[in-house]
C-alpha beads as a LAMMPS data file, in Angstrom:
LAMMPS data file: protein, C-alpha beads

180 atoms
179 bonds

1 atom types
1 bond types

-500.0 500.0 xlo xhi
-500.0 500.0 ylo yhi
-500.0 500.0 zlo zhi

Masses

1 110.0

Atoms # bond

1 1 1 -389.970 334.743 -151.419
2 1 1 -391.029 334.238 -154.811
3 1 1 -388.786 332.638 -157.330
4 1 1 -388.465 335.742 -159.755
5 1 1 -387.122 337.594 -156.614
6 1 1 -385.169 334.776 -155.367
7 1 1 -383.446 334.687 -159.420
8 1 1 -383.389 338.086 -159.307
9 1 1 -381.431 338.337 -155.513
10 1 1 -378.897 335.738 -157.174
11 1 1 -378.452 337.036 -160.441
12 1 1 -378.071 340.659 -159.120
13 1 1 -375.808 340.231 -155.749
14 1 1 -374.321 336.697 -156.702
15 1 1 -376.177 335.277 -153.894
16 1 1 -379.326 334.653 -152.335
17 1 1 -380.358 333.982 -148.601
18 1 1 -383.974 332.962 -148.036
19 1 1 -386.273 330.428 -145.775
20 1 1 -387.084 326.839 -147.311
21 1 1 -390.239 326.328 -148.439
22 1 1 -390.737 322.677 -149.674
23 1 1 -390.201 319.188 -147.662
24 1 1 -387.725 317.515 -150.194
25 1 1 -384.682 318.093 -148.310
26 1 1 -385.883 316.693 -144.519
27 1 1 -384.668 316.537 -142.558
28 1 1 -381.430 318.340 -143.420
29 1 1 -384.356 321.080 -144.303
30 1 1 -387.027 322.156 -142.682
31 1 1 -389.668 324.115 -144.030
32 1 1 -390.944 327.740 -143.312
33 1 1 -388.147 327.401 -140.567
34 1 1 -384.264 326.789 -142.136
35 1 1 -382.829 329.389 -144.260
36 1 1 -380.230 328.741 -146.926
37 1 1 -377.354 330.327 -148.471
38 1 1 -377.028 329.817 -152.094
39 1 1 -374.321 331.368 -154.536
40 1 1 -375.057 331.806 -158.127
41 1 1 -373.246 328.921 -160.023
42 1 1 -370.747 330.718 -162.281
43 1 1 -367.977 328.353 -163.602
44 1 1 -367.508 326.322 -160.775
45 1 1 -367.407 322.683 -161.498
46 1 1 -370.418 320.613 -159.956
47 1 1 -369.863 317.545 -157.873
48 1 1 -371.707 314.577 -156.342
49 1 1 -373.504 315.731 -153.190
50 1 1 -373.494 319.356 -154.058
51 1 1 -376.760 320.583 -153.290
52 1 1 -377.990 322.892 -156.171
53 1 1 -381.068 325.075 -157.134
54 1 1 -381.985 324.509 -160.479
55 1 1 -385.131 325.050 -162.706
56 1 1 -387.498 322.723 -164.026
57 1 1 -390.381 324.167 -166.100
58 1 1 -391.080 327.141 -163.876
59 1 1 -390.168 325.761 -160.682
60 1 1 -386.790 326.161 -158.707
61 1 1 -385.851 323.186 -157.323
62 1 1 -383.165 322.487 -154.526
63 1 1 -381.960 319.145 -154.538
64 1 1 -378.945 317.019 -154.324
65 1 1 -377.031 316.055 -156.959
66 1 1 -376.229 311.984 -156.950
67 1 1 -374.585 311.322 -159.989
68 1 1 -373.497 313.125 -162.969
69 1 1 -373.096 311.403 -166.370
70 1 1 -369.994 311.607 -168.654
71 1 1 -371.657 314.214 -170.705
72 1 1 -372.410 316.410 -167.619
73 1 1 -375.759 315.858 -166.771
74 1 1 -377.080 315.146 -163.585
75 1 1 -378.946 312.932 -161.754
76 1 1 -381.031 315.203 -158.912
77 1 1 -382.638 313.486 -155.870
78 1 1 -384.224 315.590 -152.680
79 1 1 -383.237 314.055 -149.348
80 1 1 -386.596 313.395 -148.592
81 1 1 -388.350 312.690 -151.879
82 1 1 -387.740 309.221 -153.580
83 1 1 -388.244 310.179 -157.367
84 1 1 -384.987 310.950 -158.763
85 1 1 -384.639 313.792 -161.467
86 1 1 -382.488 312.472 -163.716
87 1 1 -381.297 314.473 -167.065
88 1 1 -380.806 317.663 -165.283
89 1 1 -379.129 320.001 -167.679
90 1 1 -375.937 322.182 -166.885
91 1 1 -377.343 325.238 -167.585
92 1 1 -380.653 324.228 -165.855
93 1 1 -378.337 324.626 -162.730
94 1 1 -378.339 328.573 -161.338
95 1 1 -376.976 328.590 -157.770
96 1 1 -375.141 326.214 -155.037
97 1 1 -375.783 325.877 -151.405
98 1 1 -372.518 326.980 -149.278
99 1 1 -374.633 327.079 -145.855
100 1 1 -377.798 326.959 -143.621
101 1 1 -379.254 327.335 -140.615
102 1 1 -381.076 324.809 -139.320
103 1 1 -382.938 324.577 -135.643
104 1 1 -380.885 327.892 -135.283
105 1 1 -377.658 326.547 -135.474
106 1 1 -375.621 327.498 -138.597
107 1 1 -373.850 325.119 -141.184
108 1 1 -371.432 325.334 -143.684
109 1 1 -371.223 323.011 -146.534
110 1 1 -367.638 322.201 -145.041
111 1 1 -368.558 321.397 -141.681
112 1 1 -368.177 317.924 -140.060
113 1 1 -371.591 317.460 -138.932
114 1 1 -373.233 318.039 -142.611
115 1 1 -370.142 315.907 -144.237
116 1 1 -371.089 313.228 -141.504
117 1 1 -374.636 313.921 -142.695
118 1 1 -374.088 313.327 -146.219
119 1 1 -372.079 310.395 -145.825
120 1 1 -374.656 308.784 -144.229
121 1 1 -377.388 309.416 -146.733
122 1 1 -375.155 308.530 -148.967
123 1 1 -374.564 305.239 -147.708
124 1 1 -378.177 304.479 -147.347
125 1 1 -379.616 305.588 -150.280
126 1 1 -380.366 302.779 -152.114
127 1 1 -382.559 301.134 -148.757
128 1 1 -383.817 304.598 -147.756
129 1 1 -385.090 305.105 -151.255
130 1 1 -386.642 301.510 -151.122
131 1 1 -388.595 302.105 -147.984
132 1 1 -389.657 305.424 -148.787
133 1 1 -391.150 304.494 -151.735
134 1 1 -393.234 301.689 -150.244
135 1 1 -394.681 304.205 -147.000
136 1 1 -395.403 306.571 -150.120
137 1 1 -397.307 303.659 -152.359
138 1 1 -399.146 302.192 -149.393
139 1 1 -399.949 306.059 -147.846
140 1 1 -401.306 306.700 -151.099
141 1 1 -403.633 304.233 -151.591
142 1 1 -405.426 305.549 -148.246
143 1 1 -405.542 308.765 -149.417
144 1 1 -408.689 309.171 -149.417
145 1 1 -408.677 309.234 -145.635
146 1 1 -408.382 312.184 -143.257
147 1 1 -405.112 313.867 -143.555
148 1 1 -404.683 312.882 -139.958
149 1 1 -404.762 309.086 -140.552
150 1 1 -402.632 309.227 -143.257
151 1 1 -399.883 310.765 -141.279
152 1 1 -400.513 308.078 -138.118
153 1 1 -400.391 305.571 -140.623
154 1 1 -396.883 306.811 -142.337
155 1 1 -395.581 307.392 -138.560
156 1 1 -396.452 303.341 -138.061
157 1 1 -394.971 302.609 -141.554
158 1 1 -391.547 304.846 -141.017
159 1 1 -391.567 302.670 -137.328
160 1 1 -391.944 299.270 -138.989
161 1 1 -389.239 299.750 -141.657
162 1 1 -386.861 301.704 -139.194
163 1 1 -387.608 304.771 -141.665
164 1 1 -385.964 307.853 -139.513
165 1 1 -383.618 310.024 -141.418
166 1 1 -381.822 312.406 -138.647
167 1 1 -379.710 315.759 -139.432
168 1 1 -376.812 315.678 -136.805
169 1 1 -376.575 318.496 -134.475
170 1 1 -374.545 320.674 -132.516
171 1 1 -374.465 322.479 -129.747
172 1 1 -375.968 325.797 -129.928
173 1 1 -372.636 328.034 -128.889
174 1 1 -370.489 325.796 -130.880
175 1 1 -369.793 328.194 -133.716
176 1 1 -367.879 328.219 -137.400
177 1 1 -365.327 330.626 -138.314
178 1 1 -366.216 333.023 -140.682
179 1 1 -369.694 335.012 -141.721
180 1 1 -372.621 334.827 -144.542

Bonds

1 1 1 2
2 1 2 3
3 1 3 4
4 1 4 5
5 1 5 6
6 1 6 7
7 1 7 8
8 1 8 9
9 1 9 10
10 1 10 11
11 1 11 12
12 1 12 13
13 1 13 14
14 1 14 15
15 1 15 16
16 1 16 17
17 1 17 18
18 1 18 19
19 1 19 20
20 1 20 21
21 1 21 22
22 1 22 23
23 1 23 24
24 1 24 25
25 1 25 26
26 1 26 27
27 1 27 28
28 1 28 29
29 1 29 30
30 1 30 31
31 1 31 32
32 1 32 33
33 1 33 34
34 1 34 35
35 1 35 36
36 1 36 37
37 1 37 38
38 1 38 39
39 1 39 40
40 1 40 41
41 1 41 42
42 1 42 43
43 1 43 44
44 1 44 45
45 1 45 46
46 1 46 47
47 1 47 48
48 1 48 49
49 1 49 50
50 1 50 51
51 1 51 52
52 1 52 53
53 1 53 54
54 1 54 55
55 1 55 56
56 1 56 57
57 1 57 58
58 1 58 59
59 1 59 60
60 1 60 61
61 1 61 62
62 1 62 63
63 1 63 64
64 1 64 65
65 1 65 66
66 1 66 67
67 1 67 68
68 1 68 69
69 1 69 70
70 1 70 71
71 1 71 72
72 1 72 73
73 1 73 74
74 1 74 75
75 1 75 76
76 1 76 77
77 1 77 78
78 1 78 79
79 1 79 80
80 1 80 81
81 1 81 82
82 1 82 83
83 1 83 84
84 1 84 85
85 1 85 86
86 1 86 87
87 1 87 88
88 1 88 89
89 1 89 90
90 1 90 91
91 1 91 92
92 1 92 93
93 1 93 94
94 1 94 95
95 1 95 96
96 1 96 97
97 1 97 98
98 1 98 99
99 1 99 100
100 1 100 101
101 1 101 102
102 1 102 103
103 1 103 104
104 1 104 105
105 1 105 106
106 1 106 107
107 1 107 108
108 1 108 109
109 1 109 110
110 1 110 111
111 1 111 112
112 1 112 113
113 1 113 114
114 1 114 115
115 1 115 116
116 1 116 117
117 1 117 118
118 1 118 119
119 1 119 120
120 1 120 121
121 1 121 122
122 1 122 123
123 1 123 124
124 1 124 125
125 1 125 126
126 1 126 127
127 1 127 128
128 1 128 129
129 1 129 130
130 1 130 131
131 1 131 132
132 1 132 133
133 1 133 134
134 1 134 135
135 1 135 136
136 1 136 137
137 1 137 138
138 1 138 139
139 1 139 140
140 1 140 141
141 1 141 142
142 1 142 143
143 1 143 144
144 1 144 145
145 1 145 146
146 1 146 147
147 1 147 148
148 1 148 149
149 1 149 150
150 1 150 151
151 1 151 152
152 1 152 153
153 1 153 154
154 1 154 155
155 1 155 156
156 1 156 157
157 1 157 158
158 1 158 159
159 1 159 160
160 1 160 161
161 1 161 162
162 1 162 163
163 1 163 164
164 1 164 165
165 1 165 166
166 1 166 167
167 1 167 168
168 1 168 169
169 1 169 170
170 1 170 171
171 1 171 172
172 1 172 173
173 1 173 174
174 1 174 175
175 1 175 176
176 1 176 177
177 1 177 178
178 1 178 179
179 1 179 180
């Protein structure tokens, strides 16, 4: 899905429901494979942890927000990525994930498992962001190798700094009240 039909879904029903396409949000996300809900923003306030689509020069964007500053702008990091976006406008903002499936199983924003989930990112962020940024900076310098070693070498470098963000899961039958 494109983003002028994705804005156009939102802006038109109030909502949007589409598969992920990027890998910023592994492992909570995974691409061409979990599908998100995502409600157009309207006046409700934003908080820490909220993840939000937003748009930055022509490209949506769905991240987690991390911080927002006195003045209302936010600080924007993907679960997987370790460059934070910082100076994210208000009105840059355009929709808010309530749920998503991932590996089949459905999630609510609410749930225990994804408030576990967050928690623990959370918690981590400040190491996880360190080691991700060195497998990135040493990956990159041997990027001129095949594809293939590159990935062996970031699966040794994940190993070595104990570099293995999870998404908690459920049981497949286990099931939340209500619908999309």
């Amino acid at each position: 899905m494109g983003n002028g039909t994705i804005l156009d879904c939102l802006y038109r029903y109030g909502y949007v429901v589409y598969t992920i396409q990027g890998n910023s949000m592994k492992p909570m996300l995974i691409p061409d494979r979990d599908i998100v809900v995502i409600i157009k923003r309207g006046a409700r306030k934003l908080s820490e942890n909220d993840v939000v689509l937003y748009q930055r020069k022509e490209k949506l964007m769905l991240h987690r927000i991390i911080k927002i500053s006195d003045s209302g702008r936010c600080s924007i990091l993907g679960d997987n990525f370790s460059f934070i976006d910082y100076d994210v406008r208000d009105e840059d903002i355009i929709g808010i994930l309530i749920a998503f499936i991932h590996n089949g199983i459905r999630y609510e924003i609410t749930s225990p498992e994804y408030l576990e989930y967050v928690a623990s990112l959370r918690k981590s962020e400040k190491s996880r962001l360190l080691k991700k940024c060195i497998i990135d900076s040493i990956s990159w310098n041997f990027r001129k190798l095949p594809k293939r070693c590159v990935c062996v070498l970031k699966d040794v470098l994940r190993f070595v700094f104990n570099y293995n963000p999870k998404f908690v899961k459920r049981e497949r039958n286990s099931r939340f009240k209500g619908s999309f």
